[in-house]
N, C-alpha and C positions, 0 to 999 in steps of 0.2 A: 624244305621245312617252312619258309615263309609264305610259302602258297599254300599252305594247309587251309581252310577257312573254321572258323569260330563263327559261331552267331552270324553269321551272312558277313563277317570279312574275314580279310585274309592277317596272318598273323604281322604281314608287312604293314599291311593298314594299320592292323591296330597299335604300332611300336610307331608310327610316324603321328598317329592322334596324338600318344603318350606324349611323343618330344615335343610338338606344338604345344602340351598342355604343359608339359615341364619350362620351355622354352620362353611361354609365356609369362610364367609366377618369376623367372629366374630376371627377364625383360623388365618386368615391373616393380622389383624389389632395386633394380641396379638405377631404375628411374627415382625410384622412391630418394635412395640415398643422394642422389644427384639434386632432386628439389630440396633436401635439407641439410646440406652439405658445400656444393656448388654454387649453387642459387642460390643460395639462402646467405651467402658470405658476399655476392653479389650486390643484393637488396640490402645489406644490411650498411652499404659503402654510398648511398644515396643518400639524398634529404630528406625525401618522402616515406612515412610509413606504410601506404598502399600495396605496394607492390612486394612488402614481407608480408603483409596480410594477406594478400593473393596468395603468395608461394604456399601460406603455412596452410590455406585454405584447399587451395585445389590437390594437394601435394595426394592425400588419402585418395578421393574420388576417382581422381585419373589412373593412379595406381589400378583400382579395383576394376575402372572402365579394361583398362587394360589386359589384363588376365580376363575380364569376361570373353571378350571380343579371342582371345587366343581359344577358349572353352568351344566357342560355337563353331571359330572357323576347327579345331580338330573333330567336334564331331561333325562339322556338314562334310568331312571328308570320308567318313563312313557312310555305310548302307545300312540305313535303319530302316523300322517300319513307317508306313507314313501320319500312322497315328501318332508315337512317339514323336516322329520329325516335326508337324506340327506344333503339339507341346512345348518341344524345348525351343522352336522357335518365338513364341507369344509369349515363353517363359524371359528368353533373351530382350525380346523389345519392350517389355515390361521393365524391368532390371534396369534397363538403361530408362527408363524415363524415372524412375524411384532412385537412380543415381545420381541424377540433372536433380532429385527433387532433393535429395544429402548436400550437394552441392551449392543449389542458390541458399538454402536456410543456413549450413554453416557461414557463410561469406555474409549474411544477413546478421545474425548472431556477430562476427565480428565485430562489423561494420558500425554495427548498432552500441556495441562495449564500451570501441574505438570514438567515437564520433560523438555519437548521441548522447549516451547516456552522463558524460562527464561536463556539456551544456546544461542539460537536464539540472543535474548538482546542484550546480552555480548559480541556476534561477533564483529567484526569492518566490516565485510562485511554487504551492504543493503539489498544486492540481494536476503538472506535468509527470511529477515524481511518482505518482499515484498511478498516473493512465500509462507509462510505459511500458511496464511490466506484463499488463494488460494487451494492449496493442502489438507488443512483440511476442506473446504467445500466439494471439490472435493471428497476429502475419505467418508467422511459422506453422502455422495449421493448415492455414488457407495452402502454402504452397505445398504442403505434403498430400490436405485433400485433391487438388488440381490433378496434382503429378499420378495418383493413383487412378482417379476418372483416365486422362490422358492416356495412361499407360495400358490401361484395362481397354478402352478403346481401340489402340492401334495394336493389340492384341486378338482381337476379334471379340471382344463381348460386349452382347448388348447392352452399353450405359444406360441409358432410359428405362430400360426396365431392372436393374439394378436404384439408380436413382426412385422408382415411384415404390418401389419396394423398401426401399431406408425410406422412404418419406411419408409408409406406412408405420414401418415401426416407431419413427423418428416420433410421430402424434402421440402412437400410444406410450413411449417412454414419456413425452412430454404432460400425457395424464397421470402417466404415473411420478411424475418429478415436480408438480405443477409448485410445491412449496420451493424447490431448488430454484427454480426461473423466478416466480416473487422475490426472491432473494437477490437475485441478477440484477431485476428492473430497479429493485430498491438500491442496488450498488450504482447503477448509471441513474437515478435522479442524488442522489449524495454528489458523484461526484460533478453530475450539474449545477446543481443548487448550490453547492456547497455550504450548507444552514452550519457546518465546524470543519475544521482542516485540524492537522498531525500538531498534539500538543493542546488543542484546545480543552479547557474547562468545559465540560457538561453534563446537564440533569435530564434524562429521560429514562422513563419506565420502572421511577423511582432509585434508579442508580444516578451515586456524583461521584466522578469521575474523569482521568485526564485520557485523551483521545492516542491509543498508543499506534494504532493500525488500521486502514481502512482497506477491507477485501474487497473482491468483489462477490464475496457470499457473508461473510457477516465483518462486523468491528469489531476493535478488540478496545476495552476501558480499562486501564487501573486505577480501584477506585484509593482513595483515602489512606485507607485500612491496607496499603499495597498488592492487596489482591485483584485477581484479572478478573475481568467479566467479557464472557462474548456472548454479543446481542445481534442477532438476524438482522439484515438487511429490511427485509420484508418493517420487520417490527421496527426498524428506525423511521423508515419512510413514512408509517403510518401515523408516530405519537408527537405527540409536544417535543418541542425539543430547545433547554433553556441552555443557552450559552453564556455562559458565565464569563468568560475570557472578551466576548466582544462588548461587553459593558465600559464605557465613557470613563467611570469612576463608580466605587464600591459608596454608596450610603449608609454610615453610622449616626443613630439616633440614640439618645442618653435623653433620659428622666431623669435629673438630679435632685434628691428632696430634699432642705433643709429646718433644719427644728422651728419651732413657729415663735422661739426667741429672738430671731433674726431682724434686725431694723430694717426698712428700706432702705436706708443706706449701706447694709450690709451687704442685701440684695440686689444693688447695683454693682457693688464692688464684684462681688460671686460673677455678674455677667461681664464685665468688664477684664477681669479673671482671666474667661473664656474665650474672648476678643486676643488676649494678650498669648495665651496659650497656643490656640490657632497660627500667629502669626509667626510664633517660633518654629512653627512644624509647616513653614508653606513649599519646604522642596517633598513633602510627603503628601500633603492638601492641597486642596482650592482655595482661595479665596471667600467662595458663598456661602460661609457658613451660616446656619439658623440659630439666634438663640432668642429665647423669648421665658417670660416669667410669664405662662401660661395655666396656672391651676393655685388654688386653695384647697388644698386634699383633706384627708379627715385627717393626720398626722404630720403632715410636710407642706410646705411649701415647695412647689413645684417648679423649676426651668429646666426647659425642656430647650437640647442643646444637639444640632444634628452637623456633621461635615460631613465631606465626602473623599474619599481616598482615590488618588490621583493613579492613572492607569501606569501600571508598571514598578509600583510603589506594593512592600511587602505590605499584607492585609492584617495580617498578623503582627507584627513587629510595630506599626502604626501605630494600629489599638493600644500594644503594649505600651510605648511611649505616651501618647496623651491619658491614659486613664493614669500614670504612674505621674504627669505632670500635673492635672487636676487633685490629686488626691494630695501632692505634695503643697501646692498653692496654697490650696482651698485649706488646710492642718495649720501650714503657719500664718495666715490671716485670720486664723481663730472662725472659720467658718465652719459648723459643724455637720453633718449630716444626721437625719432622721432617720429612723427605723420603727414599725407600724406599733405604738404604744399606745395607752388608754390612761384617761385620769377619771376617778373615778371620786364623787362627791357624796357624801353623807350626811343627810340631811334629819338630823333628830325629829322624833315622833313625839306631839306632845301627847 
């Protein structure tokens, strides 16, 4: 009965494939357990992290190498057609170069979790935090594209013309994408220039807004109003773009008006006042403040009274304070403020 033949083998053939093929899964499963079991209790009695990351890395790939390699060797021990034979052999050395390629990018992925990415953190620069994510997609592509050329090659097909064939279509997807890639170019001049980094204030394309995300296809803003906006890359690149956050210190200017019953020496006091005011508020202020009795208005007398709010000092909360300190001052000195009135004179007709 084992000499019977099936399909151009014999029914012994085909039970000794089967065990090589059963023989292999059962090989690879008992390895499996051993790299995460064995070895893994091993590495885990060291100083060094490497060598679990290794384990925890290679433990899948070699599994799978494994069982392939038992797949080919049961059926190169058959009689196939040579059409088929071929096949599964360009099928087999394909496989293994796309396993090399599962291989380096998991251990790269690690490596990168492990290592890189937790210096990265710790920087005080963005720029890194921004372009990783980036770079590590980027690397893990390149080696899957590699391994698939590679593999497709030492399979027997012609790469070159595979390659001028994607790099036909590659054009015409790129006319057809050409707003996608501006979007690109405007992510890599951002993250060159850098004109805002993650958190910054800014005004562009009539949105103000704090800078929550930078892609590499568009930004993401929330504005004020706590709602998100996302704005093309493309469109960043191209407009104004006012950064608020990189400002020195914020400039507040005040027109103070006071009634036109005011002495000069009132009107010193009022500036002197403001001298005095200023000097209470200097862990919130500058120093350089402006003030000057600058107008004779049609209703007020004018001093016109500017500081400037010291970077990192609430803009808000400031304001609050000196307008609330002015107003209190200026009340118990009996200095009064103006509001736009008219006096009006009648002059009898004789």
């Amino acid at each position: 009965m084992l000499e019977e033949v099936f399909y151009g083998n014999t029914i012994l053939q085909w039970f000794i494939a089967l065990s090589i093929v059963v023989g292999s899964v059962v090989v690879g499963r008992i390895l499996y357990w051993l790299f995460k079991n064995i070895a893994k209790k091993f590495s885990s009695a060291t100083a060094t992290k490497f060598d679990d990351i290794l384990i925890d890395t290679i433990a899948e790939p070699l599994t799978f190498v494994l069982t392939l390699v038992g797949f080919y060797w049961a059926i190169s021990t058959l009689a196939l057609p040579m059409t088929l034979g071929v096949w599964i052999s360009k099928g087999f050395y394909f496989l293994l170069f796309i396993t090399a390629a599962w291989l380096l990018a998991r251990l790269f992925d690690v490596l990168v979790q492990e290592y890189i990415a937790p210096k990265v953190a710790s920087s005080e620069n963005d720029l890194d935090d921004q372009l990783l994510p980036i770079l590590r997609k980027g690397i893990k592509i390149i080696i899957w594209v590699v391994a698939i050329i590679v593999g497709l090659d030492n399979a027997g097909y012609d790469v070159g013309a595979v390659i001028a064939g994607l790099g036909i279509g590659g054009l015409a997807f790129a006319m057809a994408a050409r707003d996608m890639i501006a979007n690109l170019f405007g992510g890599f001049t951002i993250f060159t220039d850098k004109p805002f980094i993650i958190n910054d204030r800014i005004v562009v394309a009539g949105v103000d807004g704090t800078v929550k995300e930078i892609g590499v296809r568009s930004t993401r803003l929330q504005t004020l109003a706590g709602r998100t906006v996302i704005i093309p890359n493309a469109t960043l690149a191209d407009s104004v773009i006012e950064n608020i956050s990189s400002e020195s210190s914020r400039k507040i200017s005040l027109n103070l008006g006071l009634t036109y019953d005011m002495s000069p020496k009132q009107l010193q006091q009022a500036m002197d006042l403001l001298k005095s005011i200023a000097a209470e508020h200097s862990d919130s202020i500058e120093t350089n403040t402006l003030i000057s009795f600058n107008m004779l208005g049609d209703f007020s007398l004018n001093i016109f009274f500017a500081y400037y709010i010291r970077s990192g000092a609430d803009i808000l909360d400031t304001q609050t304070s000196m307008n609330l300190a002015i107003y209190k001052e200026f009340s118990e000195a009996g200095l009064e403020f103006a509001f736009p009135s008219q006096t009006v004179y009648h002059k009898p007709v004789d």
